[in-house]
C-alpha angles and dihedrals in degrees: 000000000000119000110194107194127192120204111223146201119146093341098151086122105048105025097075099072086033098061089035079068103053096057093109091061120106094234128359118209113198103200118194151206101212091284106209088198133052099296089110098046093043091047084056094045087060097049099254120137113234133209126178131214127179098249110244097164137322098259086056102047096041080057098050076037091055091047096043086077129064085197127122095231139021136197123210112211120177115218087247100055118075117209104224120210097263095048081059101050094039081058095050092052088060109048095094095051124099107250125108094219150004136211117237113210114220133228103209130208122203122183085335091308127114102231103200094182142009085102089303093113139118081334090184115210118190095230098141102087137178098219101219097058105042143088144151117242107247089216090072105057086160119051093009123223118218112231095208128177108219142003128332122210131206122250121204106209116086125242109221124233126194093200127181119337105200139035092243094050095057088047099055087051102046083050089059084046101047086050093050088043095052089051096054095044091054093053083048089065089238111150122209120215124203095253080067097072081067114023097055100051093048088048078051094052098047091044100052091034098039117016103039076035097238078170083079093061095059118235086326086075095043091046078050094044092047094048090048082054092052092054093054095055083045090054092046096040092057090040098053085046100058089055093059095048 
């Protein structure tokens, strides 16, 4: 038996067409964050059981999330990312192997656009999980880490992600991100020097635009290679501020 199970907060725009692809799965968990819209309401009308869990961080909620279900495998899908027919099927295929996981690749979408390169591609998540032997580290609430036993295999078929729809939207996020990031590099002891604030975001830069070939994606790969830079600077600005302090 598959569980796919969706987390939740606010989710009434997205959750319709993800929950419309998940109707091949044996059982859908909508697990949510205290929505205050109609996430709830809309989860029920689709047949999905909900269960709700104040959010403490990602990596807590995908474990309750883990051991609110009795079922072999599960299947994390965020509000946001579509199944398509052949992603199903492919899954399907693979429930009877003997892996313990499998890593799902991503079709991103960026301001409406695919993006196949800039470091958007294949963007593998391990989302296929055999429940059992599974869990998040509870170190890494941002950016979770999968503890698996045994081994993870590779599926071919794309998830698709809807990611964010607006410039201002990925920069709000990457902001969260760069101060996250920043946090955990300063626990890690790493110092950051004031070349920094320019070498690592132009390393940023070459490495999203030249060599994972963002030039291929047009200047929607240069705009996504620039912004990446900007969070670097951010990362290393708030960094280099906290050791002055």
């Amino acid at each position: 038996m598959l569980t796919a199970i969706v987390l939740t907060r606010n989710e009434e725009k997205h959750l319709p067409d993800c929950l419309a692809s998940l109707t091949w799965a044996d059982h859908v968990i909508v697990f949510d964050s205290l929505s205050t819209d109609r996430t709830s309401p809309i989860a029920r009308e689709a047949g999905a059981e909900v269960i709700q869990r104040p959010f403490d961080h990602y990596a807590g909620q995908r474990n309750a999330a883990l051991e609110a279900t009795p079922s072999e495998w599960v299947l994390f899908v965020d509000a946001d990312e579509r199944v398509p027919p052949q992603l199903a099927a492919e899954i399907s295929s693979v429930l009877e192997r003997s892996e313990a996981g499998w890593w799902i690749p991503r079709h991103n979408y960026l301001f409406g656009q695919l993006t196949r390169h800039t470091g958007w591609y294949p963007d593998y998540q391990l989302r296929l999980l055999r429940r059992a032997r599974a869990r998040y580290d509870p170190n890494r609430p941002v950016h979770e880490l999968v503890l698996l036993e045994g081994e993870a295999g590779h599926l071919r078929q794309p998830l698709i992600h809807l990611n964010y729809e607006t410039v201002g939207e990925f920069i709000a996020k990457q902001t969260d991100y760069a101060r996250y990031d920043a946090q955990r590099l300063a626990l890690e002891g790493v110092r950051a020097k004031p070349h920094h604030l320019i070498s690592q975001p132009l390393r940023q830069v070459w490495w999203r635009f030249i060599t994972l070939a963002g030039w291929k994606d047009g200047l929607h790969g240069l705009r996504l290679s620039l912004l990446m830079g900007r969070f670097e600077f951010e990362k290393y600005r708030r960094l280099r501020k906290s050791q002055i302090q």
